[in-house]
C-alpha positions in Angstrom: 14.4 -45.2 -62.6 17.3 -46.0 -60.6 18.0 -44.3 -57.5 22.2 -45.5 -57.8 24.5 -42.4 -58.5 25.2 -41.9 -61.9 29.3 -40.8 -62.0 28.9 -40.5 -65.9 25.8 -38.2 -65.5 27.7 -36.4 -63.5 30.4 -35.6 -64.8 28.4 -34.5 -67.7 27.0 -32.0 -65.5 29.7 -31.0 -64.1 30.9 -30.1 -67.5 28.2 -28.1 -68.5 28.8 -26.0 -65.3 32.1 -25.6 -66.6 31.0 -24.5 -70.2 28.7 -21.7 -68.6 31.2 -20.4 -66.2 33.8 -20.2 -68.7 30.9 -18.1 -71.1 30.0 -16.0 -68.2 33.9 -15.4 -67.8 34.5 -14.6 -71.6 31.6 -12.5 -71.6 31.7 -10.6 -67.8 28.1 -11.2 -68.5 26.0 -10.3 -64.9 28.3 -7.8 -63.9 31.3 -10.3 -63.3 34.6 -9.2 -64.0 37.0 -11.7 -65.3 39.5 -10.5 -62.7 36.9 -11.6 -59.7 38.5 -14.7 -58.1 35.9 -16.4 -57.4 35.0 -17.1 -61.4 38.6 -18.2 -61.4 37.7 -20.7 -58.7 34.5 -21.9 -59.7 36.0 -22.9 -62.8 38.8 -24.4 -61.4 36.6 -26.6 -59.1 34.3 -27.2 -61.9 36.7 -28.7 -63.8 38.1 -31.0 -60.7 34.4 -32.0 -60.3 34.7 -33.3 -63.8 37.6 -34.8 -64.1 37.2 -37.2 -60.6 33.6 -38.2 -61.7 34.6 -38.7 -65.5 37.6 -41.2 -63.8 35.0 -42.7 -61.4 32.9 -43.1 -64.3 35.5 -44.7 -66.4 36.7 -47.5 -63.6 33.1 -48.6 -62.8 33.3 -49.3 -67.2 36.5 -50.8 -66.6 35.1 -53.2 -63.9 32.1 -53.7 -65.8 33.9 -54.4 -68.5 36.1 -56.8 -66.4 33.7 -58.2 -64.5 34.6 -56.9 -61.6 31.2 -54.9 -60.7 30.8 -55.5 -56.6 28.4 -58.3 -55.2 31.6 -61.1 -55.5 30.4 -63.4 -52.7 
């Protein structure tokens, strides 16, 4: 098991924390109201977490994929 950070994993993660706050939101399940503002921020920031680790995730494919992936001595 590697201990390097996973961006895809990530952002797979962080998209899943998305999904459930936006089912608590729909719902107002746990005694949340939809017009709380801090639902309306978490899923705001849940879905910035996603979307900067799903582009980290695509550049290190890209320079993978371009062999561009570090240790150029």
């Amino acid at each position: 098991m590697s201990a390097a950070f996973d961006s895809e994993r990530a952002a797979e993660c962080a998209e899943q924390l998305n999904a459930l706050l936006l089912i608590i939101y729909e719902n107002e399940s746990e005694g949340i109201s939809k017009n709380n503002p801090l639902v309306g921020n978490a899923l705001n920031l849940s879905a910035c977490i996603h979307h900067f680790f799903r582009e980290q995730a695509l550049g290190e494919t890209r320079d993978r994929l371009c062999g561009l992936g570090g240790n150029h001595g």
